[in-house]
C-alpha positions in Angstrom: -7.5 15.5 -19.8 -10.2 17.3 -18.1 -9.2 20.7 -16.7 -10.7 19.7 -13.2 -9.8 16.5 -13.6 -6.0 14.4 -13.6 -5.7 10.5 -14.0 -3.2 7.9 -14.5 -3.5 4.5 -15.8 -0.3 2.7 -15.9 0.0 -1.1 -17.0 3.2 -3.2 -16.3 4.1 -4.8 -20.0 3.2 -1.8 -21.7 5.9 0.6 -23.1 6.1 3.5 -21.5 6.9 6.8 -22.5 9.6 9.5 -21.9 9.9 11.3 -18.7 8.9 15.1 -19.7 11.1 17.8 -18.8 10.6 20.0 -15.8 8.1 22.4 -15.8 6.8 24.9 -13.5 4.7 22.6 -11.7 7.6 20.6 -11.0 9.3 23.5 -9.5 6.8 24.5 -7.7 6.6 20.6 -5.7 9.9 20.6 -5.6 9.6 23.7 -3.4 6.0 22.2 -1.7 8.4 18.9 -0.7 11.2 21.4 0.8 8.6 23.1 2.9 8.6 26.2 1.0 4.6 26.6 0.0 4.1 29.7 -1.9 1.1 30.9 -3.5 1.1 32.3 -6.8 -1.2 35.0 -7.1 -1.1 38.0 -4.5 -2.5 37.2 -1.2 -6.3 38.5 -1.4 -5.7 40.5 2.0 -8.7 42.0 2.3 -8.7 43.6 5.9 -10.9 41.3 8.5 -12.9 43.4 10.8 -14.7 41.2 13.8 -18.4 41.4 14.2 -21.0 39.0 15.6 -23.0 39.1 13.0 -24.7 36.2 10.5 -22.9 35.1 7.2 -24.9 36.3 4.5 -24.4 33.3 2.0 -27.2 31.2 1.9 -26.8 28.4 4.2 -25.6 24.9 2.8 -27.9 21.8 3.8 -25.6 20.2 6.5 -26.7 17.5 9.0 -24.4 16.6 12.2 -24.5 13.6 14.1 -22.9 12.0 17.5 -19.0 10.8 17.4 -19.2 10.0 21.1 -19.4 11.3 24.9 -22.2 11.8 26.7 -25.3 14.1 27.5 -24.4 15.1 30.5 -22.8 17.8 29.2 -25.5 19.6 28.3 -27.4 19.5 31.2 -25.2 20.7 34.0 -25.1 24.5 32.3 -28.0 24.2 29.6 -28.2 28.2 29.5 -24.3 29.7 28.7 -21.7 29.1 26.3 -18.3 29.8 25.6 -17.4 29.6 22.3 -13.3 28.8 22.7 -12.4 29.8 19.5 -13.2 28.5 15.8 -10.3 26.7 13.8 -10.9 26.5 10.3 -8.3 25.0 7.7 -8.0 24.0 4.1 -6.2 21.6 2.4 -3.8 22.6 -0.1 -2.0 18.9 -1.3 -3.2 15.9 -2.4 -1.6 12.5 -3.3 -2.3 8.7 -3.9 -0.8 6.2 -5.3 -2.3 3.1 -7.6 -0.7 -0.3 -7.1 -0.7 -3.3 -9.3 1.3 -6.4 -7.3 2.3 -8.0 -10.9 2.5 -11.8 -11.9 3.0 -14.9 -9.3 4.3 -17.1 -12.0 6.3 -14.8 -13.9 8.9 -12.0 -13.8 6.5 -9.1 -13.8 7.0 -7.1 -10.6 3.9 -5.1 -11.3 3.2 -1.3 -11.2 2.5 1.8 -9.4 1.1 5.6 -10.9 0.9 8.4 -8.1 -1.0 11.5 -9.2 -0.2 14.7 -6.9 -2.2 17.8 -7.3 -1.4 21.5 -5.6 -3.5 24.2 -4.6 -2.5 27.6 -5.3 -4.7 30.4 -3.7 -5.6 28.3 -0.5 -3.7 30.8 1.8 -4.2 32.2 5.2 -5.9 35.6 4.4 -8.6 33.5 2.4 -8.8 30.9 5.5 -8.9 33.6 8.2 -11.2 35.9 6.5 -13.5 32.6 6.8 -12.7 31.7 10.1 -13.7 35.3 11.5 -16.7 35.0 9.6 -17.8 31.6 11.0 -17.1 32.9 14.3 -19.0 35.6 13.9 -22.0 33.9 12.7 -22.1 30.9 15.2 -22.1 33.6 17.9 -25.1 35.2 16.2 -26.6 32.2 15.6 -26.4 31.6 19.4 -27.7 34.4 20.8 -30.5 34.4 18.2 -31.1 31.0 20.1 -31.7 32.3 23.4 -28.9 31.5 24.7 -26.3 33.4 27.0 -23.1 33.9 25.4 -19.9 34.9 27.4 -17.7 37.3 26.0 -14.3 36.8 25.3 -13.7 39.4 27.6 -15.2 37.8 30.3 -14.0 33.9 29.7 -10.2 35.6 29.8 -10.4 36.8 33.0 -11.8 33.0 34.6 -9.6 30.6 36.0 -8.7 27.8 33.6 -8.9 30.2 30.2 -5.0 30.1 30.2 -5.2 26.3 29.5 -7.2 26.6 26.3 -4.0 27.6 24.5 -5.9 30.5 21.9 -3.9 32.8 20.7 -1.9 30.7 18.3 0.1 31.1 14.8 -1.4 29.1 12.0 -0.1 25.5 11.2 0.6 23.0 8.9 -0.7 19.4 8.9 -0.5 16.5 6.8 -2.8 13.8 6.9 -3.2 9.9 5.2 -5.8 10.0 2.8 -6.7 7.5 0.2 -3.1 5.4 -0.1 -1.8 9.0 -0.2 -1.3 12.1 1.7 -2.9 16.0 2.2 -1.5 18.7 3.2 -3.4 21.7 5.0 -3.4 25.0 6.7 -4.9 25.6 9.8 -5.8 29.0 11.0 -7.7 30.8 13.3 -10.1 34.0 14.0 -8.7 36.9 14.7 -10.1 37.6 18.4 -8.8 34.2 19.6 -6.4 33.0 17.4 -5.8 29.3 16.7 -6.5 27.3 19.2 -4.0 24.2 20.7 -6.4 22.1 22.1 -8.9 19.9 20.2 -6.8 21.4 17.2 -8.1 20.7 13.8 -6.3 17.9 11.8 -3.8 17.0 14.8 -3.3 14.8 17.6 -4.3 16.4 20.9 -1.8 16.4 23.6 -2.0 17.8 27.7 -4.9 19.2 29.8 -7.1 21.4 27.7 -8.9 23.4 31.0 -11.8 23.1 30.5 -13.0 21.6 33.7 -12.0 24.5 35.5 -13.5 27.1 32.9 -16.4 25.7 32.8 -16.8 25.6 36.7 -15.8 28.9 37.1 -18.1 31.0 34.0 -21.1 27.8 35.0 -21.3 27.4 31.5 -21.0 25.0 28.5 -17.6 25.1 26.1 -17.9 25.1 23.2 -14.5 23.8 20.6 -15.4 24.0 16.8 -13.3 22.5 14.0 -14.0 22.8 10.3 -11.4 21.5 7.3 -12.0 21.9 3.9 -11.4 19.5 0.9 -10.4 21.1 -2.7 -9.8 17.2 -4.2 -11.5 13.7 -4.6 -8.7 11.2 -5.2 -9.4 7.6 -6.1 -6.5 4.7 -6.6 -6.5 1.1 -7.5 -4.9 -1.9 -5.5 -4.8 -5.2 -7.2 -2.9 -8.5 -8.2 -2.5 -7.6 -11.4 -0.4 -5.6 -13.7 -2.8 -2.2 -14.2 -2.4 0.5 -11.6 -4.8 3.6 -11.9 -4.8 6.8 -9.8 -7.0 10.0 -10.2 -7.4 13.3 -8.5 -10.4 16.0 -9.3 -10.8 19.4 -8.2 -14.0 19.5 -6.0 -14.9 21.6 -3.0 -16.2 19.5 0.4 -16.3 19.6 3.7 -13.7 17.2 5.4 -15.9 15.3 7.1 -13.0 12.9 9.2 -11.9 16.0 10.5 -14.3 18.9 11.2 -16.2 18.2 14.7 -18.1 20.3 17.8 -16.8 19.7 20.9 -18.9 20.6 23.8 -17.8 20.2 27.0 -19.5 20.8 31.2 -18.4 20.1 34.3 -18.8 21.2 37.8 -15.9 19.7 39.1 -12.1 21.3 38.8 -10.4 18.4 37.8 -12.5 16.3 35.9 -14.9 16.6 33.3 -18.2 15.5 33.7 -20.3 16.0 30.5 -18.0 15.5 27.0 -19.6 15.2 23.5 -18.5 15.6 19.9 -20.5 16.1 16.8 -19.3 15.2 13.3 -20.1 15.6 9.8 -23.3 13.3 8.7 -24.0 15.0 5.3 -23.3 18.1 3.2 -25.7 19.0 0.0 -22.8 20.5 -1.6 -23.3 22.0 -5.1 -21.2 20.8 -8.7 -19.3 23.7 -8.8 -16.4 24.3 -10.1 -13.9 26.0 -7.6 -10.9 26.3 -10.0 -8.6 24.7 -13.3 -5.6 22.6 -13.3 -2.9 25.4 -15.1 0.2 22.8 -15.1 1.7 19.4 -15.1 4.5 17.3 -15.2 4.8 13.4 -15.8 7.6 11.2 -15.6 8.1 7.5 -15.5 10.7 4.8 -15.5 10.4 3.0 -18.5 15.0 3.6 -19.3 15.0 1.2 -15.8 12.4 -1.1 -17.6 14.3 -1.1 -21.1 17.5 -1.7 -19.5 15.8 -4.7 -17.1 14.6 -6.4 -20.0 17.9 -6.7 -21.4 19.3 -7.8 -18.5 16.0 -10.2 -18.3 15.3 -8.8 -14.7 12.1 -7.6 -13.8 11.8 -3.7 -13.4 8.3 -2.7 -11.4 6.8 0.2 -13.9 6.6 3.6 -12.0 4.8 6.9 -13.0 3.5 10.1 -12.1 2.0 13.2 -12.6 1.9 16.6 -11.0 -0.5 19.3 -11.5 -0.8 22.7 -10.3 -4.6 23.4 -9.9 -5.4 27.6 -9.7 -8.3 28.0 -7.2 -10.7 30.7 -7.9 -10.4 32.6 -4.2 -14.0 34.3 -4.5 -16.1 31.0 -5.4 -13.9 28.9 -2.9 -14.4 31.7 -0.1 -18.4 31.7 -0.9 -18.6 28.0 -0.9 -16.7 28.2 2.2 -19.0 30.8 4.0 -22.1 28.8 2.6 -20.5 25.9 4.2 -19.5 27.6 7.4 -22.9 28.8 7.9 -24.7 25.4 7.4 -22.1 23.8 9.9 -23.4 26.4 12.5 -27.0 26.5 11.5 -26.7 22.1 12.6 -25.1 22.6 15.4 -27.1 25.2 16.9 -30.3 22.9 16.2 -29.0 19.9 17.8 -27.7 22.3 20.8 -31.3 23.6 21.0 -32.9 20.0 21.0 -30.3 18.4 23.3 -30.6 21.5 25.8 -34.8 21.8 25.3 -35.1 25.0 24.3 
């Protein structure tokens, strides 16, 4: 086994081994399945200090593209923006499952192997240390532009700013991925907070104002989400009797998930000019972003010994957990790098949908 790497390969008639013992990394799921996420190493908790100024990291080759809405919403205030906020999260979990559907003609129920890998060191200082920066830099970035960027000052005292719900607490999402599940944290910078509207990995609920504030500042708003991967999982569904499942460590940039949301309208109730750019591509560099440091495997072959005494077909189950250790400063400079590329695109195709 690679130490970036984890894989199962599980075949219905073969003989399968003991479970292991619990380890640590079984304790630690154990508590990651009772909502108790904890990270091992000390919180790097650096002190954030808000700036607009550019992220430093060289920028990573990103190109955006439409999702939908439409270009109104760049003409009716082509000049100002309001930047409501910058949600940034990570994921921390990640699961699949391999299936194998077994034999028509015969007793062989089949087989499924799930591989689950944790990240420690994903953790909010890291993510809002990133977020502030992003912030920070897509202001810059804007301004460097030519274009007129309201404070947050001034957007707090307009009519309609209430309804952007900033100011929130981080939060925890999970998400279907691959035949399995991630899990995430979502966080915010520090001068707004996480924002409740056009949240990042979540489903949107209720009026998010922004009709109204952009009426009342005559000015573009701007909603930017940005979600990190730390794992590529692959799984295998067939008719046969071989299930296979595989996780690697990997930085990326979630590309169902991170989007720019601009939004115009002159009218109070109802929103003229709504667009939303996603991910296209990300030149993102082989690097290694941490190790796997424990795991735990178990399977059911005392159910399948005692089924094939009884001649009744027992469906072969496995799995294996691994704890991977995520090396904060690499992740947090392939973030930035990321972060910066994400603005550097979107302030391009702001510049050529506006014609500056």
């Amino acid at each position: 086994m690679r130490l970036n790497r984890i894989s199962l390969l599980l075949a219905a008639a073969a003989i399968a081994t003991p479970a292991m013992a619990q380890s640590d990394a079984s304790r630690i799921l154990d508590r990651l399945r009772n909502g108790n996420v904890q990270a091992a190493p000390p919180p790097n908790a650096k002190p954030v200090i808000y700036s607009d100024k550019p992220i430093a990291a060289v920028a990573m080759p990103v190109t955006i593209k439409k999702s939908g809405g439409q270009n109104k919403a760049f003409e009716i205030f082509p000049a100002r923006i309001v930047v409501a906020g910058y949600n940034v999260g990570g994921f921390r979990t990640a699961k699949t499952t391999g299936q194998a559907s077994g034999g028509i003609l015969n007793n062989n129920p089949g087989a499924s192997t799930t591989v689950e890998l944790v990240a420690w060191g994903i953790d909010a200082p890291l993510l809002t240390r990133i977020a502030n920066a992003a912030y920070a830099d897509l202001l810059w970035q804007l301004k460097q532009a030519g274009f007129d960027v309201i404070s947050l000052d001034q957007a707090r005292a307009a009519a309609g700013f209430d309804k952007l719900k900033l100011g929130g607490e981080p939060y925890e999402v999970e998400v279907p991925a691959d035949r399995g599940k991630m899990k995430g944290l979502v966080v915010g910078p520090p001068p707004t907070g996480v924002r409740a509207n056009f949240p990042l990995a979540k489903t949107e609920f209720g009026s998010f104002g922004a009709p109204e504030l952009s009426l009342t500042l005559e000015s573009m708003a701007v909603m930017p989400n940005l979600m990190f991967d730390f794992a590529s999982l692959r799984s295998s569904r067939s008719r046969g009797y071989t299930a296979s499942a595989s996780a690697e460590l990997g930085f990326d940039i979630a590309k169902g998930y991170s989007q720019f949301r601009v939004m115009a309208s002159k009218r109070k109730q109802f929103l003229e000019g709504d667009f939303i750019f996603t991910l296209d591509q990300a030149q993102v560099p082989d690097t290694s972003i941490g190790s796997i440091v424990d795991s735990v495997s178990s399977d059911n072959s005392g159910e399948q010994a005692f089924g094939n005494v009884l001649g009744v077909g027992v469906r072969a189950k496995s799995r294996e957990s691994s704890v991977a250790q995520i090396d904060q400063p690499r992740y947090e400079a392939m973030a930035l790098s990321a972060a910066k590329g994400w603005n550097t695109a979107f302030v391009a195709q702001l510049r050529t949908m506006t014609g500056r």
